[in-house]
C-alpha distance (Angstrom), angle and dihedral (degrees) to the residues before:
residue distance angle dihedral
X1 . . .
X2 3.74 . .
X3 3.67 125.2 .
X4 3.72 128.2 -154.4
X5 3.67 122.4 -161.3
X6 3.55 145.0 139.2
X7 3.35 127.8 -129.4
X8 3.85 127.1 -113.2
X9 3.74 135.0 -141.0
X10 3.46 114.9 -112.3
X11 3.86 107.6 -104.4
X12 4.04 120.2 -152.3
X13 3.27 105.5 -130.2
X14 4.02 99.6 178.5
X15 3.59 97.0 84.4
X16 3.61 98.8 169.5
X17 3.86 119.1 118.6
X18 4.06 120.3 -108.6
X19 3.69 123.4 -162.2
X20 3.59 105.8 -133.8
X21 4.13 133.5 177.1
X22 4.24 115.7 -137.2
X23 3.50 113.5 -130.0
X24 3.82 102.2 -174.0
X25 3.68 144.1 -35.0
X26 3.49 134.9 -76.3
X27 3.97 117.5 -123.0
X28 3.93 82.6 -99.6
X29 3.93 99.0 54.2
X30 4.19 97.1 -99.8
X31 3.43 112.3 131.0
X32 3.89 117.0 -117.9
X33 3.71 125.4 -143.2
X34 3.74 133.0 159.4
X35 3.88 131.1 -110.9
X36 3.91 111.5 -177.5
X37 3.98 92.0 -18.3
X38 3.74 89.9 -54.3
X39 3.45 115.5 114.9
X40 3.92 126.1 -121.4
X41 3.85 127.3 -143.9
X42 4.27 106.0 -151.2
X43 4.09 117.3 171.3
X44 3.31 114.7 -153.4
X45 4.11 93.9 41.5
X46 3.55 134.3 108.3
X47 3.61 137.3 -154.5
X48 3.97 118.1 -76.2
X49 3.99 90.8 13.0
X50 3.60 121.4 127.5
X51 3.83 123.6 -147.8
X52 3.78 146.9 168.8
X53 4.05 106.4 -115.2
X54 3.66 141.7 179.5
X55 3.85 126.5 -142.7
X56 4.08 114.9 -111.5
X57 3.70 89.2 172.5
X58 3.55 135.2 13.7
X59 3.90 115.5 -171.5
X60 4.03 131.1 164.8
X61 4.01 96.2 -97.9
X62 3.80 104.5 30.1
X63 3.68 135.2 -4.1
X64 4.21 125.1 -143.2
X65 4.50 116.4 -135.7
X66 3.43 135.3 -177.3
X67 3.96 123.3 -148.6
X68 3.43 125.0 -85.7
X69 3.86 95.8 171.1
X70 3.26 137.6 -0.2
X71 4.13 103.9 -138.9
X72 3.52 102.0 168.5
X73 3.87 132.4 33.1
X74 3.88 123.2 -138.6
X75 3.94 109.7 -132.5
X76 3.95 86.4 -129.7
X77 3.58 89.6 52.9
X78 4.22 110.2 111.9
X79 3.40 148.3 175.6
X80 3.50 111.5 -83.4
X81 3.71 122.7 -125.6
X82 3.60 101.0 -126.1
X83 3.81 141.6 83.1
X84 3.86 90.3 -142.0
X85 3.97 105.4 30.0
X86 3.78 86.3 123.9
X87 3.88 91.6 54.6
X88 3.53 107.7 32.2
X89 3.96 120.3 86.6
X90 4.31 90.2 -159.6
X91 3.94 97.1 85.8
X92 3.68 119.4 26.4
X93 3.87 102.1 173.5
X94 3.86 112.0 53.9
X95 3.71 91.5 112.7
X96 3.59 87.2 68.9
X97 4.78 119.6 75.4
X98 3.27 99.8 -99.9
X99 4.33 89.8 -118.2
X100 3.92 85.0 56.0
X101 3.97 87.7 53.2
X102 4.16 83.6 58.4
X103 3.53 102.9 38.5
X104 3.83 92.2 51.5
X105 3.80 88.3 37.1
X106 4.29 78.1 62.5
X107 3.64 98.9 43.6
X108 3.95 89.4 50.7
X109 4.00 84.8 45.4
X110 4.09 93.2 46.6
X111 3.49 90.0 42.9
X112 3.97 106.1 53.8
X113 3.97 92.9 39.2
X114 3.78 82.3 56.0
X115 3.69 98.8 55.2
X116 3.27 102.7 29.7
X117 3.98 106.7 37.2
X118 3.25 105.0 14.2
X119 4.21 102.0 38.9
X120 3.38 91.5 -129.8
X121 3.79 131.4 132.6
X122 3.66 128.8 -114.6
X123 3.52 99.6 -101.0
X124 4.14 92.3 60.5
X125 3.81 89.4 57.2
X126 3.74 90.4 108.4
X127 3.90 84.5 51.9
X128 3.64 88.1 93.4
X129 3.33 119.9 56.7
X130 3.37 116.6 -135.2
X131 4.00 127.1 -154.8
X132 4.18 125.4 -109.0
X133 3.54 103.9 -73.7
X134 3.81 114.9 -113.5
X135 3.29 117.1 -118.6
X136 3.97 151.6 163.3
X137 3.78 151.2 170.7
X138 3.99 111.4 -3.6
X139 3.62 100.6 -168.5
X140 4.06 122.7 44.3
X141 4.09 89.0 12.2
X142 4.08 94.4 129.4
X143 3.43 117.2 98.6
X144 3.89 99.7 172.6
X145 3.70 132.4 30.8
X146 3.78 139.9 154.9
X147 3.73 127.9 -119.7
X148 3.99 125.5 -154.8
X149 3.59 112.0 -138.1
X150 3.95 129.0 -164.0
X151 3.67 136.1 138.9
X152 3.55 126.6 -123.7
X153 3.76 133.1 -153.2
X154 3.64 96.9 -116.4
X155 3.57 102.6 12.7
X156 3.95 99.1 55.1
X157 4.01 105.7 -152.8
X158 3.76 123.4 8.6
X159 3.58 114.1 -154.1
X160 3.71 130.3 -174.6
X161 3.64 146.7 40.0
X162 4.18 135.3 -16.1
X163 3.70 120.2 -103.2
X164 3.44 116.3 -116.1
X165 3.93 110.1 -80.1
X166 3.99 90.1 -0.2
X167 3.60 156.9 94.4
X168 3.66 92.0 -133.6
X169 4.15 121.0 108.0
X170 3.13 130.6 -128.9
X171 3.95 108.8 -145.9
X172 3.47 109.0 -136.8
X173 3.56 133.1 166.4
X174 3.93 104.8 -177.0
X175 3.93 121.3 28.3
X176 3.89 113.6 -160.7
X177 3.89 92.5 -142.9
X178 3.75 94.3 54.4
X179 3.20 124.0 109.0
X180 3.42 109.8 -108.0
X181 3.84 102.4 -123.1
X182 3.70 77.6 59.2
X183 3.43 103.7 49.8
X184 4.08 90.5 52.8
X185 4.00 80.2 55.1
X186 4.09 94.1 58.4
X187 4.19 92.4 70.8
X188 3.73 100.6 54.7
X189 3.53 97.6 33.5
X190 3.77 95.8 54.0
X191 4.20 90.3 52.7
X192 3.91 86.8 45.0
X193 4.04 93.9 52.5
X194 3.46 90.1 37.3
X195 4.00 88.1 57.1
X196 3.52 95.5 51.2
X197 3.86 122.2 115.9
X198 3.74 86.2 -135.3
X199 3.23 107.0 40.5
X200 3.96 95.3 125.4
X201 4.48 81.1 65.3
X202 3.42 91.2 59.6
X203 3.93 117.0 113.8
X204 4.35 110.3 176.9
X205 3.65 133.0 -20.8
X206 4.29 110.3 -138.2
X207 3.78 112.2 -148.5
X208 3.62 107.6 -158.9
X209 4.56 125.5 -179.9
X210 4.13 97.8 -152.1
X211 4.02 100.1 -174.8
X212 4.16 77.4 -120.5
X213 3.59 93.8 53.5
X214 3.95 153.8 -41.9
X215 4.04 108.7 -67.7
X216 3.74 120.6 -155.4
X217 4.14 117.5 -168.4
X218 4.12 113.7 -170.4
X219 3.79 111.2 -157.7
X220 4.08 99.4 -154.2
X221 3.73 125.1 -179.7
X222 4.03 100.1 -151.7
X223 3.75 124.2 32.5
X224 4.05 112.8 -92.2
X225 3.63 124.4 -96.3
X226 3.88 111.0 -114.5
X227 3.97 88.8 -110.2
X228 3.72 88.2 60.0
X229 3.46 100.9 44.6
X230 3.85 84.5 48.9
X231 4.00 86.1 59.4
X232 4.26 97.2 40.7
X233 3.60 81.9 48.3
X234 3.82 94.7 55.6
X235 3.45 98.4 35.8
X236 3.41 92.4 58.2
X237 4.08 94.5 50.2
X238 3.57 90.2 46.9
X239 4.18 98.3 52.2
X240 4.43 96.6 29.6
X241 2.90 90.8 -126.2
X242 4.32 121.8 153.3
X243 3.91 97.3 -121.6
X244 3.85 121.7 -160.5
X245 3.82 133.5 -175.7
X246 3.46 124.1 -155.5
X247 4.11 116.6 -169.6
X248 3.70 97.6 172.3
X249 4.11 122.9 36.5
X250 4.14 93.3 -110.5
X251 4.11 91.7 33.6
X252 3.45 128.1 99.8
X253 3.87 137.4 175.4
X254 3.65 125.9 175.6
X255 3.40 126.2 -141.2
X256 3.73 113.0 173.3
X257 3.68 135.3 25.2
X258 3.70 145.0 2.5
X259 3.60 131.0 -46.6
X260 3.75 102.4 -72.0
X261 3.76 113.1 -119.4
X262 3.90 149.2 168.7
X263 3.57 135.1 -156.1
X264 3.83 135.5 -128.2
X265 4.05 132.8 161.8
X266 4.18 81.1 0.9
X267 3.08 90.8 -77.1
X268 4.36 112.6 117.4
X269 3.84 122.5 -126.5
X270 3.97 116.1 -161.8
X271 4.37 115.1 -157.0
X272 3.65 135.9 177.1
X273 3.83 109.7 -135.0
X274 3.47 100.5 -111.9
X275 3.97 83.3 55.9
X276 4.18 116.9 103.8
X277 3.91 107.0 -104.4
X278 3.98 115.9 172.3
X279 3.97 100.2 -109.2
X280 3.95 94.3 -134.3
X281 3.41 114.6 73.5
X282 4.12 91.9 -174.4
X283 3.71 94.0 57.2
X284 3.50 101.4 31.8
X285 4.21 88.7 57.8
X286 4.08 84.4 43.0
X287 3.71 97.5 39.4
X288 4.49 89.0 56.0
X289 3.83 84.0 48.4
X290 3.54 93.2 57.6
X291 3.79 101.6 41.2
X292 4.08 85.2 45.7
X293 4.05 83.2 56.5
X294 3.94 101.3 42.9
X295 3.91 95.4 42.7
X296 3.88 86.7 55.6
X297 3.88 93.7 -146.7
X298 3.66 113.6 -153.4
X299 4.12 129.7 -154.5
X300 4.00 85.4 -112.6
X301 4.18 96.0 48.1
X302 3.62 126.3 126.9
X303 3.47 111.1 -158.2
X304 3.79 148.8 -171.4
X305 3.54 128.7 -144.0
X306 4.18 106.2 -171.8
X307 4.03 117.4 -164.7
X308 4.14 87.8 11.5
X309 3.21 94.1 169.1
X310 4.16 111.6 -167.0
X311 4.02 89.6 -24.8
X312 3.54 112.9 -73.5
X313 3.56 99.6 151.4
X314 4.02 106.3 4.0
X315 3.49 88.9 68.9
X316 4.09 94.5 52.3
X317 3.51 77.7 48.4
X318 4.04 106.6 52.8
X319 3.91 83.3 46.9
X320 4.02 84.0 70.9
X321 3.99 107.4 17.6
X322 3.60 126.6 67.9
X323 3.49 91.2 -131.4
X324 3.80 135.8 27.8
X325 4.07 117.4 174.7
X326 4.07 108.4 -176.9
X327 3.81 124.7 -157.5
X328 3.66 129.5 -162.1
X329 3.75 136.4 153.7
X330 3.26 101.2 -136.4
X331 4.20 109.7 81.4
X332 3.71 90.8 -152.6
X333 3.67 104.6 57.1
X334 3.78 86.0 43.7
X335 4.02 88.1 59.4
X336 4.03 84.3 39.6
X337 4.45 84.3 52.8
X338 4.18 93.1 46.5
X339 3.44 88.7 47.2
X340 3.87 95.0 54.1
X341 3.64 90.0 39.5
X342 3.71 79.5 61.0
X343 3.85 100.4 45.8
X344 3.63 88.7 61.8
X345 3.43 101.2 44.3
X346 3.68 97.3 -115.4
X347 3.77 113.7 158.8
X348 3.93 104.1 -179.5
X349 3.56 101.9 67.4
X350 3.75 130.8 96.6
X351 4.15 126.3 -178.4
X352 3.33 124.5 -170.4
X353 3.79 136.9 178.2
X354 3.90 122.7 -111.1
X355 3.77 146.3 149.6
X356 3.55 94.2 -128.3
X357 3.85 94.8 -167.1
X358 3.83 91.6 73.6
X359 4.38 89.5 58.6
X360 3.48 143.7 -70.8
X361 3.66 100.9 -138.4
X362 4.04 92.8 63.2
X363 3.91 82.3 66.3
X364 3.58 123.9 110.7
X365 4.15 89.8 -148.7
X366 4.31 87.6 53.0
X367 3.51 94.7 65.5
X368 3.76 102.7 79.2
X369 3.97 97.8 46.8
X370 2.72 145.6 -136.1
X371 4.16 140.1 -101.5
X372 4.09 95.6 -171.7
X373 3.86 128.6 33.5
X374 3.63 131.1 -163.3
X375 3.83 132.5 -174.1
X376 3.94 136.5 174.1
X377 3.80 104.9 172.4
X378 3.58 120.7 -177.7
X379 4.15 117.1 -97.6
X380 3.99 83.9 -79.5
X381 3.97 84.6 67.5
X382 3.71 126.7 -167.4
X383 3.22 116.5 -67.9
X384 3.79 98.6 141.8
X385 3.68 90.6 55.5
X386 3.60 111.6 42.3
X387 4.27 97.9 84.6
X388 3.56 83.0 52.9
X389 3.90 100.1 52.5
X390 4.16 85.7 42.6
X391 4.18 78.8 57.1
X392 3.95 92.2 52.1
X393 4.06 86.3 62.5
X394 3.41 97.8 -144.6
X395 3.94 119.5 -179.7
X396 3.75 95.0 -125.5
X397 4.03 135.4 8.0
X398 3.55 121.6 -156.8
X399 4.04 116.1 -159.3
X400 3.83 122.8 -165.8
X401 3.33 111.9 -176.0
X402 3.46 136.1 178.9
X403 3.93 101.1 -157.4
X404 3.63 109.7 51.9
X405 4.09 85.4 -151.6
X406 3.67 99.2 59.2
X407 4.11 85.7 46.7
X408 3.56 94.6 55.4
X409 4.18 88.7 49.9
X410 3.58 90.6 46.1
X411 3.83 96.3 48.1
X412 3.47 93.7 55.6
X413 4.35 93.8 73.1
X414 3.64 82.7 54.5
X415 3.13 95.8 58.2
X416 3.83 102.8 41.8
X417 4.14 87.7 51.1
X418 3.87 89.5 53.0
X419 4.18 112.9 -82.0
X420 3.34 121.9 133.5
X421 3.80 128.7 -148.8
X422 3.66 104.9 -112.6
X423 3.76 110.7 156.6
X424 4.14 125.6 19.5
X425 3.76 126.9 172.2
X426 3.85 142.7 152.8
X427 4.12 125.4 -114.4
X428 3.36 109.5 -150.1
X429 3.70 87.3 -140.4
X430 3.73 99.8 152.2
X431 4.23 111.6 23.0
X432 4.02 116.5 -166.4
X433 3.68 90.2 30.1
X434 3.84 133.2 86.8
X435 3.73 93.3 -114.9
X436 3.55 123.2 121.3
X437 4.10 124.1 -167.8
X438 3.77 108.8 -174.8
X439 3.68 135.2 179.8
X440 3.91 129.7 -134.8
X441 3.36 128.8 -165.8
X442 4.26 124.1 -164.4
X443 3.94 132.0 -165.7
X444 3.78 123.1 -162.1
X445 3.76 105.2 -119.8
């Protein structure tokens, strides 16, 4: 006989508070203490500070708390920046100096390459010395971001970011991470949304810094009222800004402007707005300059780029290689790559599209190979690639990863097919948030 049921969330039922002493942070800025051996995750804690907590969830190998009471202060706790840190699920570690946020952003790097790649424990993590972390600006450093719209009975038009682990927003009217070309945006584009006949249709507003201009993307359920459109249009004349609609998720039609763009190594890199652009314009200039310098490219180098995206690094790289083929699974940024190969007048590149999970080697690009290899997977990393890149023999892979975790699995085919960890250091891509982007380098042994 059949049985129906659903499941149930686990409920906590001890609901007693537990004084408790954090030992370190996770590799997502929670503290981490220990309760009976098992460890506990706690946001909002830092190292050496004791607090009252209750248990949210309580499963065999770990258990997560919130805080009851903070009893103790770290000295590197501070005052964080913004009005609505406390609300707000975008940042998660302004509590914490900003040179505490990177050194425990290395310790969490050290230690998970360690254990996971390099069989190691814990305590060795310092083993390995890892390079001067790269970093930039740590206030005004975003230069895109997405803001949840919805109106309200009583409230009229909420504007701003998610909480944490809701559908709630957080109004906000100034973001300390925002660039501030965006920021002076947030004012009169709030009255002008709120104006709008259709305001209830609206979905998300995309803020975008282009080094040729601020970009603005509406996401709109139902087509716009002339009256409206009248407004967006003039809005958008009167602040220069590149303005965007989007009435379907994977549509977009622009209506102002030039094709937005940025700039890195001089060479000029066109996007849509719904395309993937690294938020930090520091770093991400500093971060090609130091995969350029530990991949060692050579006038005579063949080299692949895998998940290229529009060109970020292959084109940095064609500008020294002789050769640069770029993958990516998505057809359209591969048309958006060629087409800024072409921009800058670069003749040696090639980009193709490809689900790389089903093989490299079947591809007609992989037969040559390749000297150099670069990869940037998404936080999902690339785990159904990596024994085929170890086959291609390259001289030197260079990682970048944005999930430290996925790395460290990833690192460890290398290393069984013959790589060696060379080179290892944290970009400080994303500062007052738990994010970590990290860069590997590997040498054929």
């Amino acid at each position: 006989m059949a049985r129906f049921f659903k499941p149930t969330k686990r409920i906590v039922s001890d609901t007693k508070h537990k004084e408790v002493t954090v030992t370190r942070l996770d590799h997502l800025g929670a503290g981490i203490a220990h309760l009976d051996r098992k460890p506990v995750f706690i946001p909002g804690l830092l190292p050496d500070e004791r607090a009252l907590v209750q248990l949210t969830d309580n499963k065999k190998q770990y258990a997560r708390a919130k805080v009851i009471k903070r009893l103790t202060d770290s000295p590197e706790r501070i005052t964080p920046q913004c009005p609505v840190y406390d609300q707000c699920g975008g940042c998660n570690l302004q509590h914490l100096s900003h040179s505490a946020q990177v050194s425990a952003k290395r310790q969490s790097l050290g230690e998970l390459m360690a254990k996971f790649a390099l069989g190691a424990d814990k305590e060795t993590a310092t083993a390995f010395e890892q390079e001067a972390p790269v970093t930039g600006e740590t206030w005004q450093y975003r230069r895109s971001a997405r803001f949840s719209l919805r109106v309200e009975s009583g409230k009229g038009l909420c504007f701003g970011f998610r909480q944490e682990q809701s559908k709630a927003i957080v109004d906000i009217d100034h973001c300390p991470v925002l660039a501030a070309s965006l920021n002076a945006l947030l004012p009169p584009l709030r009255e002008l949304l709120a104006q709008l006949q259709g305001r209830r249709n609206l979905g998300h507003v995309e803020l975008v810094e282009a080094d040729n201009g601020p970009v603005v993307l509406i996401r709109h359920l139902k087509p716009f009222s002339d009256p409206d459109m009248t407004r967006i249009q003039q809005f958008a004349d009167s602040h220069h800004v590149m303005l965007f609609l989007a009435p379907e998720p994977d549509e977009v039609i622009q209506l102002t402007g030039d094709m937005p763009s940025y700039t890195v190594n001089d060479l000029t890199l066109q996007f849509s707005p719904k395309d993937f652009i690294q938020v930090n314009r520091t770093v991400n200039a500093r971060m090609i300059a130091q995969a350029l310098d530990w991949l060692d490219i050579q006038p005579q180098d063949r080299v692949l780029d895998l998940f290229c995206g529009l060109g970020n690094f292959s084109l940095p790289l064609a500008q020294k290689a002789q050769q640069v083929v770029g993958v990516e699974g998505v057809d359209e940024m591969v048309q958006r790559a060629s087409a800024n190969a072409a921009l800058n007048q670069l003749t040696n590149t090639a980009f193709y599209q490809g689900n790389l999970e089903q093989g490299i080697e079947s591809f007609s690009w992989a037969r040559d190979g390749f000297d150099k290899v670069l990869l940037d997977p998404a936080r999902a990393g690339a785990a159904g690639v990596m024994t085929e890149v170890a086959a291609l023999s390259p001289s030197r892979i260079l990682y970048v990863s944005c999930n430290p975790s996925t790395l460290a699995r990833d690192s460890q085919v290398l290393l069984q097919q013959g790589y060696q960890l060379q080179r290892l250091g944290m970009l400080d891509m994303f500062p007052h948030t738990g994010h970590l982007e990290s860069m590997a380098l590997f040498i054929r042994t």
